[in-house]
mmCIF file of the N, C-alpha and C atoms, coordinates in Angstrom:
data_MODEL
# 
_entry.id   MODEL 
# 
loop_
_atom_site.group_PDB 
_atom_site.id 
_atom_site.type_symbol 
_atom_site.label_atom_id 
_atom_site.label_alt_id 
_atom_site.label_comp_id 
_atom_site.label_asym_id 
_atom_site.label_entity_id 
_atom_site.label_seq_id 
_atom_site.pdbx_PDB_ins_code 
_atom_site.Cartn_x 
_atom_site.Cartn_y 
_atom_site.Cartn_z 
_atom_site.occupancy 
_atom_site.B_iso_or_equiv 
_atom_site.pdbx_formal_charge 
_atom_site.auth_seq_id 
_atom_site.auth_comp_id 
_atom_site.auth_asym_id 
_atom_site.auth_atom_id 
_atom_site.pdbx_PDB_model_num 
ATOM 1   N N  . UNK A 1 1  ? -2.951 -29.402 -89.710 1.00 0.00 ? 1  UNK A N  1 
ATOM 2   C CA . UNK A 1 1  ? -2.160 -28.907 -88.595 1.00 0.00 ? 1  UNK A CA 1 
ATOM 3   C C  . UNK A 1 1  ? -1.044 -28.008 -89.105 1.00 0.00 ? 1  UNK A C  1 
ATOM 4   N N  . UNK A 1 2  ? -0.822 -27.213 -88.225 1.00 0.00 ? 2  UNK A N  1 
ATOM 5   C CA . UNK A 1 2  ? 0.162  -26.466 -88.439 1.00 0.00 ? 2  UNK A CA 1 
ATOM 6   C C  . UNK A 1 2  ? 1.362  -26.613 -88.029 1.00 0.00 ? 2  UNK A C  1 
ATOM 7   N N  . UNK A 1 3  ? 2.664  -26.035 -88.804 1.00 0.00 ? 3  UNK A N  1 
ATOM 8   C CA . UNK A 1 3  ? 4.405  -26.165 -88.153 1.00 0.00 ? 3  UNK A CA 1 
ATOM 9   C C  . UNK A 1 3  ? 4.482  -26.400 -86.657 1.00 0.00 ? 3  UNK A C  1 
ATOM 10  N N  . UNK A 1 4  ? 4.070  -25.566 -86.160 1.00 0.00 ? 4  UNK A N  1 
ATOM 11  C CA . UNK A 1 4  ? 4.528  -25.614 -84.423 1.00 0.00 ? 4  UNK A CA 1 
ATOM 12  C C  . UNK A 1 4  ? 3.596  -26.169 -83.873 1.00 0.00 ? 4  UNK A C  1 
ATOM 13  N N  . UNK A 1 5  ? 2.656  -26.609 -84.742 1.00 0.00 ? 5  UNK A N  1 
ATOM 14  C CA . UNK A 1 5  ? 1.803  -27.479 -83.808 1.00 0.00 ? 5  UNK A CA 1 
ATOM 15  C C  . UNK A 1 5  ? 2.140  -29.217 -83.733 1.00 0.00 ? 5  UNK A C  1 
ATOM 16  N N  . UNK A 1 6  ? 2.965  -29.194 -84.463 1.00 0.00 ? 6  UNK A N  1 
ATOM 17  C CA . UNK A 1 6  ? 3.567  -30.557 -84.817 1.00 0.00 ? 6  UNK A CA 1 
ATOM 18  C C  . UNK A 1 6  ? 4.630  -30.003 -83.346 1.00 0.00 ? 6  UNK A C  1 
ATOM 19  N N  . UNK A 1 7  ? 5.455  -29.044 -83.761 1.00 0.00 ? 7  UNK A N  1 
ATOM 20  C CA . UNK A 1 7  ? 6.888  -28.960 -82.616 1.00 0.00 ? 7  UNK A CA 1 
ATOM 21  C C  . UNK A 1 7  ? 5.911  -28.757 -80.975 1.00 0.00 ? 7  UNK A C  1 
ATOM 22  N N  . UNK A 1 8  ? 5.463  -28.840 -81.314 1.00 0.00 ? 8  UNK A N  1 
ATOM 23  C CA . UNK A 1 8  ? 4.979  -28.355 -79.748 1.00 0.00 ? 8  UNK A CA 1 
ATOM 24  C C  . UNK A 1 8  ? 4.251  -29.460 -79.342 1.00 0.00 ? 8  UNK A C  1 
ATOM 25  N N  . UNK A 1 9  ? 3.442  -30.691 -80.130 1.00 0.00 ? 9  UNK A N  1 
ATOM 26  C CA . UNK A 1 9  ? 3.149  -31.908 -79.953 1.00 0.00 ? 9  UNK A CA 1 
ATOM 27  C C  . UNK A 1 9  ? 4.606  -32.871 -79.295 1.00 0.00 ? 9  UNK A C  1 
ATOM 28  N N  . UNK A 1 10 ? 5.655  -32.226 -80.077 1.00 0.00 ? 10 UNK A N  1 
ATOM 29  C CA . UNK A 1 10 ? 6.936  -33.275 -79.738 1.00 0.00 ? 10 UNK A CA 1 
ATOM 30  C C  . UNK A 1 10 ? 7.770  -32.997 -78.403 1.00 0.00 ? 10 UNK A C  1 
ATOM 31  N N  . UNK A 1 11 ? 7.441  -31.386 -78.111 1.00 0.00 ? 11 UNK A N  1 
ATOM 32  C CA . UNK A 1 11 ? 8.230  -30.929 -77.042 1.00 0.00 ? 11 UNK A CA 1 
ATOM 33  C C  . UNK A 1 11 ? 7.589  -30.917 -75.668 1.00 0.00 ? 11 UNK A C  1 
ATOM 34  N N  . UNK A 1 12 ? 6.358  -31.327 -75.899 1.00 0.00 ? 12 UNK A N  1 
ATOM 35  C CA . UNK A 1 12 ? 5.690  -30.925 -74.317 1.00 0.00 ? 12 UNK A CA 1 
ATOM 36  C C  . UNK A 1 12 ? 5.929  -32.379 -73.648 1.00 0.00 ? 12 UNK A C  1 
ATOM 37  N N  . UNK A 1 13 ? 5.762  -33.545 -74.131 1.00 0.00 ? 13 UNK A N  1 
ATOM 38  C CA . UNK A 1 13 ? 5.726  -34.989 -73.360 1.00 0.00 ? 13 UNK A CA 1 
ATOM 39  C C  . UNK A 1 13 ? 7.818  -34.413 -72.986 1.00 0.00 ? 13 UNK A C  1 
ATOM 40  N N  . UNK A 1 14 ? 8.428  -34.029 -73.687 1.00 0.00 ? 14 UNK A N  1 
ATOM 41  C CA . UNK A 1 14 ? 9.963  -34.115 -73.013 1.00 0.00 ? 14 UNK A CA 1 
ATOM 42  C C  . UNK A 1 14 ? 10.154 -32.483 -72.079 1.00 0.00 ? 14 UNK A C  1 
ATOM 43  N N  . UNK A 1 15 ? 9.156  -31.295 -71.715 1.00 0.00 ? 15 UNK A N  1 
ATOM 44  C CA . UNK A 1 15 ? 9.221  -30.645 -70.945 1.00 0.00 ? 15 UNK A CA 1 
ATOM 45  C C  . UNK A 1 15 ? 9.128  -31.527 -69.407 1.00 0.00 ? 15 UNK A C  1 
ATOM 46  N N  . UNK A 1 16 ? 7.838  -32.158 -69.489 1.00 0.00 ? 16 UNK A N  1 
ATOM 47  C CA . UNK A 1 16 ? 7.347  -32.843 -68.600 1.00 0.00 ? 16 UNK A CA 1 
ATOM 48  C C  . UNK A 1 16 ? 7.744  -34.005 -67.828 1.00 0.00 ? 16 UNK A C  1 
ATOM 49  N N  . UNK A 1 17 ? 8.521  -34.434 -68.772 1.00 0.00 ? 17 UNK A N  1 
ATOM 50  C CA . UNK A 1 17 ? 9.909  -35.629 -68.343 1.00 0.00 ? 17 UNK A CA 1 
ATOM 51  C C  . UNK A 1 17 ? 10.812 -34.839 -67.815 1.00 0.00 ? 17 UNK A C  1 
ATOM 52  N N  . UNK A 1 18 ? 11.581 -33.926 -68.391 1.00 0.00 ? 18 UNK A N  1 
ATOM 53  C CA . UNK A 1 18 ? 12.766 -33.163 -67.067 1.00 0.00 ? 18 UNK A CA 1 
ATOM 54  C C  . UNK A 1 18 ? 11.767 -32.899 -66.121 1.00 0.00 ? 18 UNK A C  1 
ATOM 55  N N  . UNK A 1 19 ? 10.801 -32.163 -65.960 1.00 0.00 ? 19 UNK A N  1 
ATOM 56  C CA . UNK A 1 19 ? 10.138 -31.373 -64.894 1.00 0.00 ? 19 UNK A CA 1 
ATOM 57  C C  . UNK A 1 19 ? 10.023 -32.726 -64.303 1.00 0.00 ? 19 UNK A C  1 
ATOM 58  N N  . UNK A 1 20 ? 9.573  -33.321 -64.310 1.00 0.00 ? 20 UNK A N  1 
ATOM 59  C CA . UNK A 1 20 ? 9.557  -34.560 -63.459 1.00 0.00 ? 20 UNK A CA 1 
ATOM 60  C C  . UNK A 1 20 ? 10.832 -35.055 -62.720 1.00 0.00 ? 20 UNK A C  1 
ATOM 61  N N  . UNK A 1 21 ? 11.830 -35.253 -63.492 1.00 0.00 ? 21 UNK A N  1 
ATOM 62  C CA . UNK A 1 21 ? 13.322 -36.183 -63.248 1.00 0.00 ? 21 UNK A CA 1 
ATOM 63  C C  . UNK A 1 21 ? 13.880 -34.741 -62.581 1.00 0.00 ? 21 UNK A C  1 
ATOM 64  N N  . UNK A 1 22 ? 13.562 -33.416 -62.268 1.00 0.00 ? 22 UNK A N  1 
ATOM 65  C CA . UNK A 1 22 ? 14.316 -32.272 -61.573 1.00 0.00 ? 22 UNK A CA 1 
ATOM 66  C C  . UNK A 1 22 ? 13.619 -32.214 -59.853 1.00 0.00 ? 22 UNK A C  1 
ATOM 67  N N  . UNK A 1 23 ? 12.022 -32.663 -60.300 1.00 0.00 ? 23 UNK A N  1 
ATOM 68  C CA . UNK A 1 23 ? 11.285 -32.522 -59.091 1.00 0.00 ? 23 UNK A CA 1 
ATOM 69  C C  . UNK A 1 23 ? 11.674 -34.107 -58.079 1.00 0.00 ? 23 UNK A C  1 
ATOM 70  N N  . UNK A 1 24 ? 11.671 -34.873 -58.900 1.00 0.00 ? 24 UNK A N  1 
ATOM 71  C CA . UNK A 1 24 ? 12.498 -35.989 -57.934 1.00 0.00 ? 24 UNK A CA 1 
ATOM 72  C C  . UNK A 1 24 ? 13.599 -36.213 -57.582 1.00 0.00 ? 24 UNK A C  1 
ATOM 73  N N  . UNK A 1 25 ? 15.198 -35.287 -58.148 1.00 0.00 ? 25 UNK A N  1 
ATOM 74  C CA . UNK A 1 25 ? 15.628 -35.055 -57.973 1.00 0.00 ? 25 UNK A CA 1 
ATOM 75  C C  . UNK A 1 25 ? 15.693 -34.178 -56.295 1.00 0.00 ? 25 UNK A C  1 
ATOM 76  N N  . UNK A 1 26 ? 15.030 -33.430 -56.679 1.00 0.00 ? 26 UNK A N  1 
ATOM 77  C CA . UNK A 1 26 ? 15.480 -32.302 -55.303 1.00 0.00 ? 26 UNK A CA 1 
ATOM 78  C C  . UNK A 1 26 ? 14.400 -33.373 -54.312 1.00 0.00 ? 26 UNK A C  1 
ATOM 79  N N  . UNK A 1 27 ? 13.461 -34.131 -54.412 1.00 0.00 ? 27 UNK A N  1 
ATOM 80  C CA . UNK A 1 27 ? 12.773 -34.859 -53.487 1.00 0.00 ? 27 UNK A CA 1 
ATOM 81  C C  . UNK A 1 27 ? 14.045 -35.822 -52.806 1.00 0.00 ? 27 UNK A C  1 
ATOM 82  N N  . UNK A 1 28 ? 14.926 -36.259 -53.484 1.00 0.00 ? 28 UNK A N  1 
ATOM 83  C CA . UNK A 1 28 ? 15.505 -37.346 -53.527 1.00 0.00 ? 28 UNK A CA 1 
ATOM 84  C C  . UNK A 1 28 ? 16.718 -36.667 -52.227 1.00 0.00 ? 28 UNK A C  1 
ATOM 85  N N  . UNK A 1 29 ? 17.260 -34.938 -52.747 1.00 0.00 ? 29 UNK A N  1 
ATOM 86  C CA . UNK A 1 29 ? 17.843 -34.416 -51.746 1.00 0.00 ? 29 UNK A CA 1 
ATOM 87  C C  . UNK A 1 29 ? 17.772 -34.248 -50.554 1.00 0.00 ? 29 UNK A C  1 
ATOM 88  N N  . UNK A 1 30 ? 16.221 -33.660 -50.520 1.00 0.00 ? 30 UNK A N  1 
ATOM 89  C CA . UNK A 1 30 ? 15.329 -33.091 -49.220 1.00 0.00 ? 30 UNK A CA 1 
ATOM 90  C C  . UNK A 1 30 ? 15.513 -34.647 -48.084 1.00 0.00 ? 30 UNK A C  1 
ATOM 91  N N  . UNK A 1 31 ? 15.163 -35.990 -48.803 1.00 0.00 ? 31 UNK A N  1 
ATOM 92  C CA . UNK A 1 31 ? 15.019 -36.800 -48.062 1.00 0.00 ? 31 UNK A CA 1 
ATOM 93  C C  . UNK A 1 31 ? 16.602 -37.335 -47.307 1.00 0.00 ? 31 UNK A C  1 
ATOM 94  N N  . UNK A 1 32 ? 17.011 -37.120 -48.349 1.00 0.00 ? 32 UNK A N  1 
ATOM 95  C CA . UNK A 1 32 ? 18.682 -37.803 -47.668 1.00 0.00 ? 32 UNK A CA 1 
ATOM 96  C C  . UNK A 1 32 ? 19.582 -36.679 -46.728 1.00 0.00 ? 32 UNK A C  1 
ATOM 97  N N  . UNK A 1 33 ? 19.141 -35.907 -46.643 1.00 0.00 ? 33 UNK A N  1 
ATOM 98  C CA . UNK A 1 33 ? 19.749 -34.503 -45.706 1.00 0.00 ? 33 UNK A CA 1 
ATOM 99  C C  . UNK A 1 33 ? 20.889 -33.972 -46.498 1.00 0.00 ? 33 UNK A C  1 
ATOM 100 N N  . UNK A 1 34 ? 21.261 -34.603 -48.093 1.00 0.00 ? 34 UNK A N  1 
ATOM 101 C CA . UNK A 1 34 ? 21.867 -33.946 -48.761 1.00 0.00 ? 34 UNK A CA 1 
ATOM 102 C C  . UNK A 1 34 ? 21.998 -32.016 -49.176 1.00 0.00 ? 34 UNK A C  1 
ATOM 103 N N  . UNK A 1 35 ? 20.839 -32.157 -48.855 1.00 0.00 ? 35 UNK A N  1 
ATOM 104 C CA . UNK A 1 35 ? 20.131 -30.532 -49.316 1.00 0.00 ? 35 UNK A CA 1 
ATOM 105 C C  . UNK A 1 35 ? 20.613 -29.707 -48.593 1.00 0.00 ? 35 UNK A C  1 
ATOM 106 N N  . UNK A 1 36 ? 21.160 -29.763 -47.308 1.00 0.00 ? 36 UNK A N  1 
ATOM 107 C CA . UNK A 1 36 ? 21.251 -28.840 -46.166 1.00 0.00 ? 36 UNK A CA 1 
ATOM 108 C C  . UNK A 1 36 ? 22.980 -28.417 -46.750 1.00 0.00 ? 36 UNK A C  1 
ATOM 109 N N  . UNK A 1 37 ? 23.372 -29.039 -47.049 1.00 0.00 ? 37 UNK A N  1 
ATOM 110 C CA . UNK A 1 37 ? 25.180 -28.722 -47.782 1.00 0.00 ? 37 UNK A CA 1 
ATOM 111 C C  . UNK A 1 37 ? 24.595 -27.582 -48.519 1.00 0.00 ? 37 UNK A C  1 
ATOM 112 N N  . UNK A 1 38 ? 23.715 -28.406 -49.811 1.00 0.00 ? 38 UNK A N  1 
ATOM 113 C CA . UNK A 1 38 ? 23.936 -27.271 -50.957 1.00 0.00 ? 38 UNK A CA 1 
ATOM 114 C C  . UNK A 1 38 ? 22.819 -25.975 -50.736 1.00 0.00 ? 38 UNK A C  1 
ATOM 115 N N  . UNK A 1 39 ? 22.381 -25.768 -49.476 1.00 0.00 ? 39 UNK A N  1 
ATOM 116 C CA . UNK A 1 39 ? 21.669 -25.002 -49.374 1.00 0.00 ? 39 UNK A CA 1 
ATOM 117 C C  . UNK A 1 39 ? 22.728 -24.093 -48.572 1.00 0.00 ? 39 UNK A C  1 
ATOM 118 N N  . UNK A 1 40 ? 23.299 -24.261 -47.591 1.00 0.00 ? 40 UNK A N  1 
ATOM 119 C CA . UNK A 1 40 ? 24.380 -23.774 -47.324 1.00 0.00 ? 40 UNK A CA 1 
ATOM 120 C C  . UNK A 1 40 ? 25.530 -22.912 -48.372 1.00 0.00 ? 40 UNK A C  1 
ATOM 121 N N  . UNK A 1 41 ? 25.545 -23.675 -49.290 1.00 0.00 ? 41 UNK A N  1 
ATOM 122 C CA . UNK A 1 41 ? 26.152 -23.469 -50.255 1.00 0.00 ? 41 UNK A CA 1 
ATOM 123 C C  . UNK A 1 41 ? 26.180 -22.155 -51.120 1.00 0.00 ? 41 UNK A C  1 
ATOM 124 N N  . UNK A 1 42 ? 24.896 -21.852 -51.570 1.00 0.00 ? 42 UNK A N  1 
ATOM 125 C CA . UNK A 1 42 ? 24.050 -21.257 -52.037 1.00 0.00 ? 42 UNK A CA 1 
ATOM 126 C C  . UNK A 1 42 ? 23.964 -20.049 -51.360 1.00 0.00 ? 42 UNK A C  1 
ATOM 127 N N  . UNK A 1 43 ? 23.636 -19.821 -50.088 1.00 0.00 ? 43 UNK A N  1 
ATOM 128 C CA . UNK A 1 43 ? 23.237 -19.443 -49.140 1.00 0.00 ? 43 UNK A CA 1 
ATOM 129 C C  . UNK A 1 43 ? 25.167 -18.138 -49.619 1.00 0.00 ? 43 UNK A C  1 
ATOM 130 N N  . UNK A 1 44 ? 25.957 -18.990 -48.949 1.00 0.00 ? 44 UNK A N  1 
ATOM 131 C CA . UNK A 1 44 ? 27.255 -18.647 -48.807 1.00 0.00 ? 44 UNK A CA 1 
ATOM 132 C C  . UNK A 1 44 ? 27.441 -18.069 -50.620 1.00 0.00 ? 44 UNK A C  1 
ATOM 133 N N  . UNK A 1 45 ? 27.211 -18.466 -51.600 1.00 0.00 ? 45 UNK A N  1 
ATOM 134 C CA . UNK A 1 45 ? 27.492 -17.957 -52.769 1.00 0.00 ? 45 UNK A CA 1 
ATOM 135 C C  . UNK A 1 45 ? 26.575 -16.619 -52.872 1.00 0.00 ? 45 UNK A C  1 
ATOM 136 N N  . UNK A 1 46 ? 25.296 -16.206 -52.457 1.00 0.00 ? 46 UNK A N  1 
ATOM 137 C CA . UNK A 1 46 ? 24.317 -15.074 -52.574 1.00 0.00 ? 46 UNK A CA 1 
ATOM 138 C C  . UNK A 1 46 ? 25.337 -13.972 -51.711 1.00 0.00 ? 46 UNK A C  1 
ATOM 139 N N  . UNK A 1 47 ? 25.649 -14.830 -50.807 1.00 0.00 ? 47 UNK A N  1 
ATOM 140 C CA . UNK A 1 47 ? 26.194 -13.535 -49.787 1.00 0.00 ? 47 UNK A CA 1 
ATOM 141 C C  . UNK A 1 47 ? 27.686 -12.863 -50.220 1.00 0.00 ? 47 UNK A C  1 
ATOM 142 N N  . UNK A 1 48 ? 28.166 -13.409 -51.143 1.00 0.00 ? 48 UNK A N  1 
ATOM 143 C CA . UNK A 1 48 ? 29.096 -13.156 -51.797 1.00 0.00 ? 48 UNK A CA 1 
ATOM 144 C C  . UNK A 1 48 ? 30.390 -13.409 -50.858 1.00 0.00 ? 48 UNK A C  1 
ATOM 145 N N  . UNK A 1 49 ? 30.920 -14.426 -50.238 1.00 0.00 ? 49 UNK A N  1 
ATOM 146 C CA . UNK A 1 49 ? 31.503 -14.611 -49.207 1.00 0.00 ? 49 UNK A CA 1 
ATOM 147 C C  . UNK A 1 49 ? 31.695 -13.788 -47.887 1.00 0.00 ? 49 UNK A C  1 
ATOM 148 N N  . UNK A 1 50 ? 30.590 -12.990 -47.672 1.00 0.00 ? 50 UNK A N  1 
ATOM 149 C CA . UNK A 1 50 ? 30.212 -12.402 -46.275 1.00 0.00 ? 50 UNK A CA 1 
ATOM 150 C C  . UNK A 1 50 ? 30.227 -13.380 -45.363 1.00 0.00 ? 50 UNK A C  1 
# 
């Protein structure tokens, strides 16, 4: 085996753990009506306080 095939054996199981813990995250928002603030939020930061 090769160098990065070792690093890339070690890094993909911990890509897949955030991608996971980010996607339940925002699930976790959507459900509690938390989301509608920071979408607002967002919303109001793009527009540059328009």
């Amino acid at each position: 085996m090769k160098r990065g095939q070792i690093v890339w054996d070690a890094l993909v199981p911990w890509i897949i753990a955030i991608g996971a813990a980010v996607l339940l995250f925002l699930i976790y928002l959507i459900l509690t009506d938390k989301a509608t603030n920071a979408l607002d939020y967002l919303r109001n930061l793009f527009r540059f306080g328009k």
